[in-house]
C-alpha positions in Angstrom: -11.9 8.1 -5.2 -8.3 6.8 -4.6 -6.1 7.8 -7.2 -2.3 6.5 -6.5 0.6 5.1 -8.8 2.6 2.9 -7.3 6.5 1.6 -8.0 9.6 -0.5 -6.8 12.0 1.0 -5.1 15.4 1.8 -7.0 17.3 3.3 -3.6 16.1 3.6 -0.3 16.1 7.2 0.9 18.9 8.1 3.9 18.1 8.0 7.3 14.1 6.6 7.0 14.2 7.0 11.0 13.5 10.8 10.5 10.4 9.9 9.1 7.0 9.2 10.6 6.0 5.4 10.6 3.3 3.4 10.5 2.8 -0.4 11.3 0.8 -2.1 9.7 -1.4 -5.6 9.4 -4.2 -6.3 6.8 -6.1 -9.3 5.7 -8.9 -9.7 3.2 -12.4 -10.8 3.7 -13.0 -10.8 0.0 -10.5 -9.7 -2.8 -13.2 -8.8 -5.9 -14.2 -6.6 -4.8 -11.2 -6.0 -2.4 -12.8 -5.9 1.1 -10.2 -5.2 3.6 -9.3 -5.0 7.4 -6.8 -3.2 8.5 -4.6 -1.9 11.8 -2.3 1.4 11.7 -0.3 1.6 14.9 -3.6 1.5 17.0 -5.9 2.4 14.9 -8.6 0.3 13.0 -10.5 0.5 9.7 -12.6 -1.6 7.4 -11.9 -0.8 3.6 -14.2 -1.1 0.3 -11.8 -0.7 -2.6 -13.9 -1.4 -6.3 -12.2 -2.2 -9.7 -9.3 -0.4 -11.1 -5.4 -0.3 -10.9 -4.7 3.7 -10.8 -8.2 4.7 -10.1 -10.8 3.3 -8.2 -13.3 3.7 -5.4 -12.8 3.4 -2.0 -14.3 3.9 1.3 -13.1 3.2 4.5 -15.3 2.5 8.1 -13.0 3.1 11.4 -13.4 -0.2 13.3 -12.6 -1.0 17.2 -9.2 -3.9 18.2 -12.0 -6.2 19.3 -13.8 -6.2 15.9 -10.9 -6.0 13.9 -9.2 -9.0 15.7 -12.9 -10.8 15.1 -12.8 -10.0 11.2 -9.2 -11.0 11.0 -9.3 -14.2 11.6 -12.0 -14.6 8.8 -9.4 -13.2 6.4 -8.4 -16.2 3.6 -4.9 -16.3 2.5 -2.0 -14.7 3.9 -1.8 -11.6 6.5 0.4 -8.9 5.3 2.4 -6.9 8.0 4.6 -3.9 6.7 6.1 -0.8 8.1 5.0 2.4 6.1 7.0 5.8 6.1 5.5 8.4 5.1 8.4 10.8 3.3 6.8 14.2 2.1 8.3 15.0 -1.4 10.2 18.2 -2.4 11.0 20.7 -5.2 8.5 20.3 -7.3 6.7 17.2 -5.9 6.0 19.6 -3.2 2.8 19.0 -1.6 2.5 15.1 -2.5 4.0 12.3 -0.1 4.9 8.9 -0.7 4.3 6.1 1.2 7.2 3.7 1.6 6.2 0.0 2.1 8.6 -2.2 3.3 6.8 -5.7 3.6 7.7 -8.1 6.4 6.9 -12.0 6.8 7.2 -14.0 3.9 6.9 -10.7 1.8 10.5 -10.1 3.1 12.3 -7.8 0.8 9.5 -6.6 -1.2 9.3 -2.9 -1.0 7.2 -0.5 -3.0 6.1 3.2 -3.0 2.8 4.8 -3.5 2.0 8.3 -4.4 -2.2 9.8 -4.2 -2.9 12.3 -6.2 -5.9 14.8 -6.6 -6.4 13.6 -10.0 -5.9 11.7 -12.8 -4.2 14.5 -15.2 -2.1 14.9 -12.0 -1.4 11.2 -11.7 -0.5 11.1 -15.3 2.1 13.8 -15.2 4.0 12.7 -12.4 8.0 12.3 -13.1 9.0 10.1 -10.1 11.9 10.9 -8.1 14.7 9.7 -8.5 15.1 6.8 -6.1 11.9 5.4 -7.1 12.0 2.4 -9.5 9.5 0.6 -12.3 6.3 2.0 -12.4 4.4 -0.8 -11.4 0.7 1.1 -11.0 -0.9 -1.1 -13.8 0.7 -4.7 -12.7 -2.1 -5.9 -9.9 0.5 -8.5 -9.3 1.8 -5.6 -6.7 -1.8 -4.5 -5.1 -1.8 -5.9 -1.8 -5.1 -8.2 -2.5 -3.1 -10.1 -5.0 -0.2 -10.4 -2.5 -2.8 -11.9 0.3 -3.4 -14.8 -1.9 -0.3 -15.5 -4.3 1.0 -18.9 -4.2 4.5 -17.7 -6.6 5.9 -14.5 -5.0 9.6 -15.6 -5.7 9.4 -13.3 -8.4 8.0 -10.1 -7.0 10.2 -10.1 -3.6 13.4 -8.2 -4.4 
């Protein structure tokens, strides 16, 4: 079970270079349910994500570049290509990280965070930091299927 909120981003945190990165390209085979390829640096995976905005299944089946590559092209709409950081929070966030999207392409200047969390109740009671911005966790306008496929981004790209 993936449990995450996600938001915009108020203020970027100083110095992001301090932090480890990840980049990343995804395309989906199939967005209801959300069936997703993906590469991290040079690794590969295969996600199943079922319904839900802060909770939902997923599982996820490592894939090599050759099959990836082969299930990519297959992907309908647009390939997504962002650099994640990965910032571990403090104080009393401590043990939680968020994950810093900042989208690429012609998702220029869209950039979100997620945070997982171990539950719901946990999810719930989360008070963001404060750099974060909207709380956009139940908006699906800002899940990365929807982004694959949305004619009108105008409004979404900061």
């Amino acid at each position: 079970m993936e449990i995450e909120r996600k938001f915009l981003v108020k203020k970027l945190p100083d110095d992001l270079s301090k932090y480890n990165c990840i980049e990343m390209e995804q395309g989906y085979l199939n967005t209801n349910p959300v069936v997703r390829v993906r590469r991290e640096n040079d690794d590969y995976v295969l996600t199943y994500k079922g319904d839900g905005l802060m909770a939902r299944r997923e599982e996820n089946l490592p894939l090599n570049k050759d099959a990836f590559n082969n299930l990519l092209s297959k992907c309908d709409g647009r390939i997504i290509s962002k650099t994640r950081y990965v910032i571990p929070l403090d104080g009393e966030y401590k043990n939680l990280v968020a994950e810093l999207d900042i989208f690429h392409k012609d998702l220029d200047g869209l950039i979100v965070v997620e945070v997982e969390f171990a539950t719901i109740e946990d999810a719930n009671s989360f008070n963001p930091p404060e750099w974060f911005g909207a709380d956009v966790t139940m908006d699906g306008k800002y899940h990365n299927s929807y982004l694959s496929s949305a004619k009108d981004i105008a409004e979404l790209l900061q």
